[in-house]
C-alpha positions in Angstrom: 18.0 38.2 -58.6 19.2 37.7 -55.0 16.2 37.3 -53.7 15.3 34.8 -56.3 18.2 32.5 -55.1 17.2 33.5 -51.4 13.9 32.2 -52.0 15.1 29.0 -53.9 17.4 28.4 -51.0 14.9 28.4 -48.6 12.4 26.4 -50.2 13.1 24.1 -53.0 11.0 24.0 -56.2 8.4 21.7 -55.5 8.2 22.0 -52.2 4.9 23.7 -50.8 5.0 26.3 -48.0 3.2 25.6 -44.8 0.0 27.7 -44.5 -0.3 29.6 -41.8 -3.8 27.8 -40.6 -2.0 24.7 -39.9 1.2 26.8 -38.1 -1.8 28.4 -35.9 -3.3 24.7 -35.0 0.1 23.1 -34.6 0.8 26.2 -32.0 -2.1 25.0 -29.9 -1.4 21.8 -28.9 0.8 22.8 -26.2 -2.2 25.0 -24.9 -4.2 21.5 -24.8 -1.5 19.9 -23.5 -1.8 22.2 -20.5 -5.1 22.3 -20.5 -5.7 18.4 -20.1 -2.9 18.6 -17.1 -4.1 21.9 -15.5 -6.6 20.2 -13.3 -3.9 17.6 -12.2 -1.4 20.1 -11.9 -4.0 22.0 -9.8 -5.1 19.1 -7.7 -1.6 18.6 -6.8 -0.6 21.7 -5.6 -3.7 21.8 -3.3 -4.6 18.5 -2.3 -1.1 17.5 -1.8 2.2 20.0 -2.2 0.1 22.5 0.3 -1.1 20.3 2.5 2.5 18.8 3.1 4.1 22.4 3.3 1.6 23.2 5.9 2.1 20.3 8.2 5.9 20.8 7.9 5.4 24.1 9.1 2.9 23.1 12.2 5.5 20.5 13.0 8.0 23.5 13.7 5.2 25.1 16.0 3.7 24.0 18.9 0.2 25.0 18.0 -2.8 23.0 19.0 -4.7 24.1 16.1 -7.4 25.8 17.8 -5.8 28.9 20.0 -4.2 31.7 18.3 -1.9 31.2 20.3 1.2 29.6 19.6 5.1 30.0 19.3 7.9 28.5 16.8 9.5 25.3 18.1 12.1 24.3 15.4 13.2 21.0 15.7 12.0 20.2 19.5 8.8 18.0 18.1 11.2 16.2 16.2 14.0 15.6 19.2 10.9 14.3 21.1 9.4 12.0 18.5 13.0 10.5 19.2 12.5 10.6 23.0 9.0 9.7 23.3 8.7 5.8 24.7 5.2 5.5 23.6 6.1 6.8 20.1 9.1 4.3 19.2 6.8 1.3 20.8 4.1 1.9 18.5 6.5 2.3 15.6 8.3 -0.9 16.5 4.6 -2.8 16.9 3.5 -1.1 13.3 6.8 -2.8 12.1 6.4 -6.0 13.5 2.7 -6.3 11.9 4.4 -5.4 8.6 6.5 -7.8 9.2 3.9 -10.5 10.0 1.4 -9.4 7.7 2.6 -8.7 4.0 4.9 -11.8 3.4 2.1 -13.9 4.9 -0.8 -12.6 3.0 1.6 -12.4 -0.8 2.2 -15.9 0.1 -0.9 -17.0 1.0 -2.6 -15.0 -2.1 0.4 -16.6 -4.0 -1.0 -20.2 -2.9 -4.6 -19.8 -3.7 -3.9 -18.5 -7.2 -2.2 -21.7 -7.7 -4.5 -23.9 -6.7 -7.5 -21.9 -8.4 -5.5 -21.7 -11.4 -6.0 -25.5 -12.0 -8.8 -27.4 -14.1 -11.5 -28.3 -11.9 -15.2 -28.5 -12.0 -16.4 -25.4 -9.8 -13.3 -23.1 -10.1 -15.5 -20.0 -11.1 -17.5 -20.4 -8.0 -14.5 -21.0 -6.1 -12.6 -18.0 -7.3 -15.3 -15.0 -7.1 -16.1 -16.6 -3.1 -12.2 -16.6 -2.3 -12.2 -13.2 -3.9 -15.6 -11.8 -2.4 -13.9 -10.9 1.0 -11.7 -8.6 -0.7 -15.0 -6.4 -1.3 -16.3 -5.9 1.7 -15.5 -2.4 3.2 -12.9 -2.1 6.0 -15.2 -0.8 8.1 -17.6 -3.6 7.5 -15.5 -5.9 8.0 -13.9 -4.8 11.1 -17.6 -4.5 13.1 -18.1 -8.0 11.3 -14.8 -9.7 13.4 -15.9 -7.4 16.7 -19.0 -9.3 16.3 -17.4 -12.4 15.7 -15.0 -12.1 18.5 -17.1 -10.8 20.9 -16.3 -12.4 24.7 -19.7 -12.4 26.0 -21.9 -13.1 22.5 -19.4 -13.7 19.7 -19.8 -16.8 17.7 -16.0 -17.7 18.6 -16.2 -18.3 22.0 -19.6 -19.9 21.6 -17.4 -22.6 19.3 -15.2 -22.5 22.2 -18.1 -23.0 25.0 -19.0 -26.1 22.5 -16.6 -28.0 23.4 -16.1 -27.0 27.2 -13.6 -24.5 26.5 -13.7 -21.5 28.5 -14.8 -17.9 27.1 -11.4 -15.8 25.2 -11.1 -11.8 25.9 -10.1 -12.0 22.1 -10.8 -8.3 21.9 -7.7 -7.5 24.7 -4.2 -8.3 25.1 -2.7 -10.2 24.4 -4.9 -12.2 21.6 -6.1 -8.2 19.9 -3.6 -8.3 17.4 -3.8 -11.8 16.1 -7.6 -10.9 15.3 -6.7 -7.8 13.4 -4.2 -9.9 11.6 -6.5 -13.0 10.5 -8.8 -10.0 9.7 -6.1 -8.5 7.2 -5.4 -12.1 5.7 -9.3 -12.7 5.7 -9.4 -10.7 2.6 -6.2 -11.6 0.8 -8.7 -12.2 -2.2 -7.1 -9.2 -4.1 -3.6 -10.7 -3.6 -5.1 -13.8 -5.4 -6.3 -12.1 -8.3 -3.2 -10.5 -9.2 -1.3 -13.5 -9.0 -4.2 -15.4 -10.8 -3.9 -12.8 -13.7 0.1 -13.0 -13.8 -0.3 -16.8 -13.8 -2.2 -16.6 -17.1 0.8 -15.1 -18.9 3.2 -17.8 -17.5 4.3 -19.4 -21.0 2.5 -22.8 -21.4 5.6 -24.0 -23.9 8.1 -23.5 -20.9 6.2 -25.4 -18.8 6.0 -27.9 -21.1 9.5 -28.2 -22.1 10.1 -28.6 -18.2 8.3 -31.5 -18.4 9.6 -32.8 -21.5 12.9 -32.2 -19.8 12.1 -34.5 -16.4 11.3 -31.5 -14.8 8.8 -31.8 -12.0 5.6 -29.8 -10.8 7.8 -28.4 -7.9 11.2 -27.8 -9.2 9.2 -25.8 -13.1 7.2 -23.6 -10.2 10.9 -22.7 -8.5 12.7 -22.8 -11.6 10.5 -21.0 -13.9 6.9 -19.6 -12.9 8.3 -17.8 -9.4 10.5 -16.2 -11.6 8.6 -15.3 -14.2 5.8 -13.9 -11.6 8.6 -11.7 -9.3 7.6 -8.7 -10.7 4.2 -9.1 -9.9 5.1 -10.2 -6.0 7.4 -7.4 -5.8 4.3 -5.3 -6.3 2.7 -6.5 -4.3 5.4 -6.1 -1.7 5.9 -2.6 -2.3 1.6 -1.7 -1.9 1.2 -4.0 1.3 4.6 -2.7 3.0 3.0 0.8 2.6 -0.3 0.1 3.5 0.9 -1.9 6.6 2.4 1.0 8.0 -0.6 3.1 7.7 -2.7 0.5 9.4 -5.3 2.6 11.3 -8.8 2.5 11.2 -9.2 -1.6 11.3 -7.2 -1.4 15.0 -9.3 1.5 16.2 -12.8 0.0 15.4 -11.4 -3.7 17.1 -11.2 -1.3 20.0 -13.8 -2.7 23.0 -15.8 1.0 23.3 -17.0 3.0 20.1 -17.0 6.9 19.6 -14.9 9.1 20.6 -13.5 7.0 23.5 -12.0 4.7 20.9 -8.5 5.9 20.7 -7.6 6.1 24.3 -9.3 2.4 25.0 -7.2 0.8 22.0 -5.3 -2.4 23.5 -2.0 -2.1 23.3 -1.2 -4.8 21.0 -2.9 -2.6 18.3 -1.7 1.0 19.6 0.3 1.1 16.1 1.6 4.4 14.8 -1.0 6.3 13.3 -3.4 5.4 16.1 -0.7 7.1 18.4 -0.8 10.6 15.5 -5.0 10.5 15.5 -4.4 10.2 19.2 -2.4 13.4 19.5 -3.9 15.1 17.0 -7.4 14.9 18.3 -7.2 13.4 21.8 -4.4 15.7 23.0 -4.7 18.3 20.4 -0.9 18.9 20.0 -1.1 19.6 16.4 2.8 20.5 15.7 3.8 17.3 17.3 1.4 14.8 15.6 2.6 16.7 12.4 6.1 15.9 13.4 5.0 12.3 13.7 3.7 12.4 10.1 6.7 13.5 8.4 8.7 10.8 10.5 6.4 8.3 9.3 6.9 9.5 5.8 10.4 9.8 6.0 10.3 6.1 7.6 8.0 4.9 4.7 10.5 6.0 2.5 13.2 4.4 3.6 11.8 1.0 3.7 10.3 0.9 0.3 14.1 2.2 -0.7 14.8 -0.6 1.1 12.6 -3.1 -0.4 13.6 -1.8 -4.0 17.2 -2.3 -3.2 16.5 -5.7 -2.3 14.1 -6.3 -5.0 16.4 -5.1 -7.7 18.5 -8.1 -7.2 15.9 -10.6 -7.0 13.3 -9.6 -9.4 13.0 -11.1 -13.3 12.5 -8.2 -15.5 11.7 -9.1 -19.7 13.7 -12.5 -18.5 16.6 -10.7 -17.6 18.7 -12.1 -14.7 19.2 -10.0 -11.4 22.8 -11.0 -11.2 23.3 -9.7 -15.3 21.6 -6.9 -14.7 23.7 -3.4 -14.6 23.8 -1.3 -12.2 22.8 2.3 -12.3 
């Protein structure tokens, strides 16, 4: 009789008990779970977690990753990253090109989604050849504007020469880094299709009722599609601030020898900060120092994309949402 009531208790009449076939397939999904993540999981650990736990360990050694030879350090490659002229100048040059390259080329991307985003006979045309410099390989692109600015056979200083100007060492200080700069906003064509796809989703009846209202092309772009696209830019913001900072391979092949040679014969104006880490890494082989550099340059890279999320918190439109009443936290 007890048992009777136990049984009721548990299961009520009418209710049918779980077979144990489906208890068995609902205990496997965790088991897939893991086994769809296990290779992630896996290529994190070694492609990523290791490698940074190893540099952080060579940058506490002054190994030169050859000799078997080496000793622990502690902190001294970090007091000298702070001590090192050459090191802060190339920092300060990577942030001034940050500076000069990512609000030009968002804004500039920014501009020719407008203007491709109008009605206009040819605007497919237009938009896949603005976009088609986007495509080309770094690489590629960077022999393409050696070519181009070339002092003795480039086709610049022939335009120059054209018009009785004389020849431009556009490849050398001081003019280096404006090349690799026009070269960066050369293929702002991937800027322009993010805005261009952000612009589609602008609401057509806001726009309208701005007009209805009075309001003009200039103040509904201010007033309501900037806004409405701020998440976008701030994207964009985030991607080019990081990748400005890494800038490497574009100043080293603008450099006026190839091969090996390359690093030490970079101009100055274009000696940014990871050319100064390949430099010691494989030019001077100090190993724990260039790692020290690293981790600096990810701790710096950190703390300007905190930065720009701090500032971009207060400025940004999220699901229409004002900054100013948004809470904090």
């Amino acid at each position: 009789m007890t048992a009777t009531l136990t049984a009721s208790r548990e299961t009520p009449p009418g209710t049918a008990r779980p077979r144990r076939g489906k208890r068995g397939r609902a205990g496997t999904r965790p088991r897939t779970f893991y086994l769809f993540v296990g290779p992630w999981i896996a290529g994190f650990v070694l492609l990523t977690l290791f490698p940074l736990g190893y540099a952080f360990w060579m940058s506490l050694t002054n190994t030169d990753g050859l000799s078997p030879h080496w000793s622990y350090v502690g902190m001294d490659n970090y007091v000298r990253v702070f001590q090192d002229g050459q090191t802060l100048a190339s920092l300060g040059r990577t942030g001034i090109f940050m500076l000069a390259t990512v609000p030009t080329g968002v804004a500039a991307g920014l501009l020719m989604a407008v203007m491709l985003n109008r009605d206009f006979k040819g605007r497919a045309l237009f938009r896949a050849l603005f976009y088609l410099p986007a495509v080309v390989p770094g690489v590629a692109a960077a022999l393409t504007f050696k070519i181009i600015f070339d002092k003795n056979a480039g086709a610049a200083n022939a335009a120059i020469g054209a018009v009785g100007g004389e020849p431009i060492s556009w490849l050398a200080d001081p003019w280096v880094r404006s090349v690799l700069i026009l070269m960066m906003l050369w293929g702002v064509g991937g800027s322009m299709i993010v805005s261009l796809a952000a612009l589609q989703d602008v609401p057509k009846e806001l726009l309208e009722a701005a007009r209805v209202d009075g309001a003009g092309p200039v103040y509904s772009f201010f007033k309501i599609t900037l806004p409405i696209l701020s998440p976008i830019i701030f994207f964009q913001v985030v991607t080019g601030v990081i990748g400005s900072l890494q800038v490497f391979v574009p100043s080293l092949l603008l450099a006026p020898v190839n091969g090996a040679a390359a690093v030490t014969a970079v101009p100055e104006g274009n000696y940014f900060f990871m050319v100064h880490v390949y430099a010691e890494y494989f030019a001077k082989s100090h190993f724990g120092y260039a790692s020290a550099l690293l981790w600096v340059l990810f701790l710096f890279v950190l703390l300007i994309t905190g930065i720009v999320f701090k500032i971009g918190n207060r400025a940004v439109f999220y699901g229409g949402v004002d900054p100013s009443e948004r809470k904090e936290g």
